[in-house]
C-alpha positions as CSV (number, residue, x, y, z in Angstrom):
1,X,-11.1,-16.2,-0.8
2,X,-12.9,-13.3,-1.8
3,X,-12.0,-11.2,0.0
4,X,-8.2,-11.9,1.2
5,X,-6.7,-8.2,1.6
6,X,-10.0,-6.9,3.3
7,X,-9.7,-10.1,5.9
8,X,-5.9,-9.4,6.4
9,X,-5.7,-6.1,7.1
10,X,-8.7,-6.5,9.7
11,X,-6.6,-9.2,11.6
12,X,-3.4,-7.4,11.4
13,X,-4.8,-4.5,12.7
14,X,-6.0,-6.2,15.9
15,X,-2.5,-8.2,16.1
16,X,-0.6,-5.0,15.8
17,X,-3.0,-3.3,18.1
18,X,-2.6,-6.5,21.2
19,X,1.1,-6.3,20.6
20,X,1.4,-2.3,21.2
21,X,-0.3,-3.0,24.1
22,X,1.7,-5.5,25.1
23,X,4.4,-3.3,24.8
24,X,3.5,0.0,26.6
25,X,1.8,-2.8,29.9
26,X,5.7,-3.5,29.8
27,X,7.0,-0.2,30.0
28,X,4.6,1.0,32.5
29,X,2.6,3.2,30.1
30,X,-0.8,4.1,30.4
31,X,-3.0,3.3,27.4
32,X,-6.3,3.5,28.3
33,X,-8.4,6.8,28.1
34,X,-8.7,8.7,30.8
35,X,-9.8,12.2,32.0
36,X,-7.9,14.1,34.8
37,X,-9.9,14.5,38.4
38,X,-7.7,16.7,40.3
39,X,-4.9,14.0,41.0
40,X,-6.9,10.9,40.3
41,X,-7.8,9.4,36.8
42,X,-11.4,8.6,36.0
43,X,-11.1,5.9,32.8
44,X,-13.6,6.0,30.0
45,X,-15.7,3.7,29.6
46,X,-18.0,1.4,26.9
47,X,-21.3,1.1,26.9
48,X,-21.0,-2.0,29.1
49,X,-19.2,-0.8,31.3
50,X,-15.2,-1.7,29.6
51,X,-12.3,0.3,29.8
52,X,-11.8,2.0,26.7
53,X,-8.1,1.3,25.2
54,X,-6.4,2.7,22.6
55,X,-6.9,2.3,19.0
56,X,-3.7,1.7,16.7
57,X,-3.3,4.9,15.4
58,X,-3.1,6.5,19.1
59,X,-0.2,3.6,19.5
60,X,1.1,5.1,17.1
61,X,0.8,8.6,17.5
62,X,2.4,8.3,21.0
63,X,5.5,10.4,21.5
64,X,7.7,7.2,22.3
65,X,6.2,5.1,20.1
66,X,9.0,2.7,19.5
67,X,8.0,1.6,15.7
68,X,10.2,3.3,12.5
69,X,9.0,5.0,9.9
70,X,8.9,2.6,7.5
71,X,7.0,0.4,9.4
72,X,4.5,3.4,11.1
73,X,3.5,4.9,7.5
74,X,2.8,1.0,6.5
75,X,0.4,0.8,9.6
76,X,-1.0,3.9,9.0
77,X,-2.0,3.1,5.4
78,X,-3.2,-0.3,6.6
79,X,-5.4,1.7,8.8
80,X,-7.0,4.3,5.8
81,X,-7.5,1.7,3.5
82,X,-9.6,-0.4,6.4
83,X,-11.5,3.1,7.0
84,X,-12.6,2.8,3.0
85,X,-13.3,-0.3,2.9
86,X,-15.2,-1.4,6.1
87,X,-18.6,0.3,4.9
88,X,-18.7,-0.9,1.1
89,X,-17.8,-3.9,-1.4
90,X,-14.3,-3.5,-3.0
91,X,-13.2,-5.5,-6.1
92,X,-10.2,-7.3,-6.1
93,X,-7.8,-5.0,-4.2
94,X,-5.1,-7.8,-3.2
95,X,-2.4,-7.0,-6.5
96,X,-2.7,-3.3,-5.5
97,X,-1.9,-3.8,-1.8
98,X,0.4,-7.1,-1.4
99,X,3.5,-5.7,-1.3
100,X,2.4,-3.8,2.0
101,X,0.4,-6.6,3.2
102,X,3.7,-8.6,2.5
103,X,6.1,-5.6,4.6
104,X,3.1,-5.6,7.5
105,X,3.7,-9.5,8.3
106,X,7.2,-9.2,8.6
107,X,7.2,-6.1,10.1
108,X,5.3,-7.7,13.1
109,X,6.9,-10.7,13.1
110,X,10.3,-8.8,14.0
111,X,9.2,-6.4,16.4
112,X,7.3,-9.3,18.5
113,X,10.9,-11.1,18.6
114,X,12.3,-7.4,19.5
115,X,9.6,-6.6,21.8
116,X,9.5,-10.3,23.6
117,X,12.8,-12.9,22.0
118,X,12.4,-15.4,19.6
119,X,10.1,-17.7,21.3
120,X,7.0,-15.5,20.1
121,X,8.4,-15.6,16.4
122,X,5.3,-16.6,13.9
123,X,7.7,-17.2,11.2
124,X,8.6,-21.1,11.5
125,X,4.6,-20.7,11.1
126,X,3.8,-19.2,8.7
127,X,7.4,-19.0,6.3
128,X,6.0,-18.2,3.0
129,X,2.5,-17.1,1.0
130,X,1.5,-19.9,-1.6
131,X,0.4,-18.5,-5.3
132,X,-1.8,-21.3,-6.8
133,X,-1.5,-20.5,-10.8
134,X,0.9,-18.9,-13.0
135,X,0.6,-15.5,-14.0
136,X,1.0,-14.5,-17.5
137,X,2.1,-10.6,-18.6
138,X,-1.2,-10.1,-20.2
139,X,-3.0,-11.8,-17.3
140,X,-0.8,-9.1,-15.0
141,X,-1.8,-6.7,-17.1
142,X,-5.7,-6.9,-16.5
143,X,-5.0,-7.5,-12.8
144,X,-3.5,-4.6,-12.2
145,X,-6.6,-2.3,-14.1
146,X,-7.4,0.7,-12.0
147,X,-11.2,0.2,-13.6
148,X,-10.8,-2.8,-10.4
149,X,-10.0,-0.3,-7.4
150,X,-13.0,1.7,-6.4
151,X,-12.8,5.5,-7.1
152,X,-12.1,6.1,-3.2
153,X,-9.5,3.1,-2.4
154,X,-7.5,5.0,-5.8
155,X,-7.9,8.0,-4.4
156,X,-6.9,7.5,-0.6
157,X,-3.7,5.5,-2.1
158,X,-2.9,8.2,-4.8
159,X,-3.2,10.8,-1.1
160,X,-1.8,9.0,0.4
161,X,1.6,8.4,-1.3
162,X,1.7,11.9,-2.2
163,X,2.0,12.8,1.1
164,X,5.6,10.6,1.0
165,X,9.1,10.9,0.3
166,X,11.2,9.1,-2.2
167,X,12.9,7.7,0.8
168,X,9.9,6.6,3.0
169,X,7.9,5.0,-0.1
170,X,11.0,3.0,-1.0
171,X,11.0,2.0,2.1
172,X,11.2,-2.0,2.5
173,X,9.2,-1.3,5.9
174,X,6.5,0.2,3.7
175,X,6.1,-2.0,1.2
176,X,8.2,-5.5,0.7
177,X,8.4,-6.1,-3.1
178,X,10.8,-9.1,-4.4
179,X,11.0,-10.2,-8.1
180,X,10.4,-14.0,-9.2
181,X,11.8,-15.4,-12.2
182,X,10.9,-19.0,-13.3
183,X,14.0,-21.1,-13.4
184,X,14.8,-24.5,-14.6
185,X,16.3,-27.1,-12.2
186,X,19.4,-28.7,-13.2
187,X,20.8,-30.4,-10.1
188,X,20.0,-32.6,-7.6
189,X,18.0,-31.3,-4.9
190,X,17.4,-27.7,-6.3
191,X,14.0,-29.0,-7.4
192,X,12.7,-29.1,-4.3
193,X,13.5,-25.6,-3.1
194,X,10.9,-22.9,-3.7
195,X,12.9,-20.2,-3.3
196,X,16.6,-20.2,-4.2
197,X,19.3,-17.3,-3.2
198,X,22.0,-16.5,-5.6
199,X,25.0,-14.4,-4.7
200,X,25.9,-11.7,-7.1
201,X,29.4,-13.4,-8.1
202,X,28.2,-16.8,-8.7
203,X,28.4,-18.7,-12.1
204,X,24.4,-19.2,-11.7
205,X,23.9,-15.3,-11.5
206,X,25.6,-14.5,-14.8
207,X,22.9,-16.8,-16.5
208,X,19.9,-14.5,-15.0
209,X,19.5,-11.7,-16.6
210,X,18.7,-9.6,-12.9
211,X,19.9,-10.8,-9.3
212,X,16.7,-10.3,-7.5
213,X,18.1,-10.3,-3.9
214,X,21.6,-9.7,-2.5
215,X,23.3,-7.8,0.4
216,X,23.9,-4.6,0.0
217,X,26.0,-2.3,2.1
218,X,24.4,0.5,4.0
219,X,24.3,4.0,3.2
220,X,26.4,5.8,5.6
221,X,26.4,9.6,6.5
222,X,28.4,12.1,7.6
223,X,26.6,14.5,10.8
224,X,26.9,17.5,7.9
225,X,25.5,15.4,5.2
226,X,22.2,14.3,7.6
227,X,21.8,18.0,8.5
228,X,22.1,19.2,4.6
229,X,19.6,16.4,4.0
230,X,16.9,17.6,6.5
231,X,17.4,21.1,5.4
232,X,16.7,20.5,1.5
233,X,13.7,19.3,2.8
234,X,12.5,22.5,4.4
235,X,13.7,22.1,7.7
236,X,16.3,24.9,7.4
237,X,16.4,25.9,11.4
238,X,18.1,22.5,11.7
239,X,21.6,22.6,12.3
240,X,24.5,21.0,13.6
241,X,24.4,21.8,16.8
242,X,20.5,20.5,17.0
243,X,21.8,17.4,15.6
244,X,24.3,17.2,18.3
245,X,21.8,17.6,21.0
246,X,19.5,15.2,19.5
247,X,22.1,12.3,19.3
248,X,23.1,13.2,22.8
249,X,20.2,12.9,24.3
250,X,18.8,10.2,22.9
251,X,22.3,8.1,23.5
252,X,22.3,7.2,19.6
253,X,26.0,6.5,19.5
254,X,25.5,3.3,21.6
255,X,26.1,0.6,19.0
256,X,23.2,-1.6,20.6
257,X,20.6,0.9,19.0
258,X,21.8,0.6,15.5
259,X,22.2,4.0,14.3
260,X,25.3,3.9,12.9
261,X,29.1,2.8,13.4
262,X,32.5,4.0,14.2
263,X,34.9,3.5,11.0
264,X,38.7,4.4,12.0
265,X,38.1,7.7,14.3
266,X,34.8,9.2,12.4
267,X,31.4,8.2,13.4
268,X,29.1,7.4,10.5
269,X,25.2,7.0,10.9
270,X,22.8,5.2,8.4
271,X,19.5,5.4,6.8
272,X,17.6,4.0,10.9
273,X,18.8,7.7,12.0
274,X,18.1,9.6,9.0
275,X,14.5,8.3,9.6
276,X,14.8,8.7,13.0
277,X,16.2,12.3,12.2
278,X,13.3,12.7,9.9
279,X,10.4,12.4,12.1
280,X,11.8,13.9,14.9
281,X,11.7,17.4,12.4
282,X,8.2,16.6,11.2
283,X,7.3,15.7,15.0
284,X,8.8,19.4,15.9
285,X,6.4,21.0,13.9
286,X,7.2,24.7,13.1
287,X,10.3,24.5,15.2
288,X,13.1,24.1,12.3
289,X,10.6,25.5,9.5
């Protein structure tokens, strides 16, 4: 119990890791290290004699990896904290890293029903975490005292998020945060729910003072207002017509992918190809600087 975020991220890192390869043996992808022989492939090996597969990271690093953003940078700052952490004692790291460890589970849990249906789903499993005692403000407070996080897990998270946008650490792929509030049953069979939903317009949503979840309509873009975008944010070589050619050959008007949506006679795309948009400019390197 001690150790709870140490133990997680270990085990999601090996789930993630058996599900990438999952992936890529299904889409005829070679992930195991190898070295060029004139035409043949001679695979690394362990000690003992293994073939040597990828790691995470070089999952996903790959140029078609199939991950978003969101859920890559989460991985990836799974993966750093793990590199701090695996050689020393940390204290009591879990308030400072649930909300990712929170976005990592469902994260996976929707990409293994994406990757290979339903049937694989973990969710009717494991539905919801349990917290065992209340927890006051001041008792918050002292939890969440940097004098707990070791001078190098503060430091690779403060890096870390720097290196960020506003957009990607907002992210819900990133980090899943929801508010609780404690609330008093007053009808019959509300008692025994844990969680309740309230819509926005209801009578019961007047009486809280915030509406911690409700549907929300997506952002939607224009092509000239996803090109501005990428250009305020240094990538000033990128213009419309690159745009064009990026859509086209990546077939992102086909409304199974999820990029956007025809309203009337204008296409409009949402914040999935913006990222998408995104890291294709960082993955260009120089090309649009």
């Amino acid at each position: 119990m001690t150790f709870k975020s140490e133990t997680f991220i270990t085990l999601s890192i090996i789930a993630w890791t058996y599900l990438m390869h999952a992936y890529y043996r299904g889409e005829g992808i070679e992930y195991r290290y190898f070295k060029k022989k004139g035409k043949r492939k001679q695979f690394d090996k362990t000690h003992r004699g293994a073939d040597k597969y990828w790691e995470l990271e070089k999952c996903l690093d790959f140029k078609d990896c199939p991950l978003d953003i969101g859920t890559k940078n989460n991985l990836k700052f799974l993966i750093g904290i793990r590199h701090e952490i695996e050689h020393q004692m940390t204290n009591q790291i879990d308030d400072f890293l649930s909300a990712k460890l929170q976005a990592s589970a469902i994260n996976y849990d929707f990409y293994i029903i994406k990757f290979f249906g339903s049937k694989y789903s973990v969710s009717k499993d494991l539905a919801i975490s349990i917290q065992f005692s209340e927890i006051t403000p001041t008792q918050r407070k002292q939890l969440l005292s940097t004098e707990k996080l070791t001078s190098n897990v503060r430091n690779y998270i403060s890096e870390f998020e720097d290196s960020l946008t506003d957009f990607e650490l907002k992210n819900n792929r990133y980090a899943y945060r929801v508010l609780y509030t404690p609330i008093n049953a007053n009808r019959k069979g509300q008692a025994d729910r844990v969680i309740e939903f309230v819509k926005p317009d209801s009578s019961m949503a007047s009486e809280i003072e915030r509406v911690l979840i409700k549907e929300t309509e997506r952002t939607k873009f224009l092509p000239g207002e996803i090109v501005k975008q990428l250009q305020d944010e240094g990538y000033t070589k990128f213009r419309m017509a690159s745009h064009t050619d990026l859509w086209k050959s990546n077939d992102a008007k086909n409304s199974s992918k999820g990029y956007g949506a025809q309203v009337s006679k204008q296409w409009y795309w949402d914040t999935q190809w913006l990222e998408f948009v995104r890291q294709h400019c960082k993955n260009a390197g120089e090309q649009y600087k």
